[in-house]
C-alpha positions, 0 to 999 in steps of 0.5 A: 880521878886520874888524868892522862896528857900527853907530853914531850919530856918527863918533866913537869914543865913540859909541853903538851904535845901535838901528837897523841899516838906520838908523843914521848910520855904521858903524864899521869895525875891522880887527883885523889892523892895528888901524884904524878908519874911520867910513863913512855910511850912504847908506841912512839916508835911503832911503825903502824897503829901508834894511835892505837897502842897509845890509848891502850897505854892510857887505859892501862893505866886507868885514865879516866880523862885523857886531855889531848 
């Protein structure tokens, strides 16, 4: 399974963050081959629709639970 949270920092002991569409980094964890890898929010900055373009990150990268 392949989890998607979003987070402040690209570091493990990072915080979650409050902002979805918002946030810095996803964390991506593969529960199947335990990996993680932190991947930029491209939509942060976005002017308008940054909710949106955020969840298209995150079915990208084939989450199938996003904790938010």
């Amino acid at each position: 399974m392949i989890i998607a949270i979003p987070v402040e920092k690209d570091s493990k002991e990072s915080l979650v963050s409050e902002h979805f569409g918002r946030s810095n980094y996803f964390l991506i964890y593969n529960t199947e081959e335990q990996e993680y890898k932190f991947i930029e929010n491209s939509a942060a900055k976005s002017s308008g629709g940054a909710g949106i373009k955020a969840a298209q990150i995150v079915v990208d990268e084939n989450a199938e639970v996003l904790v938010s």
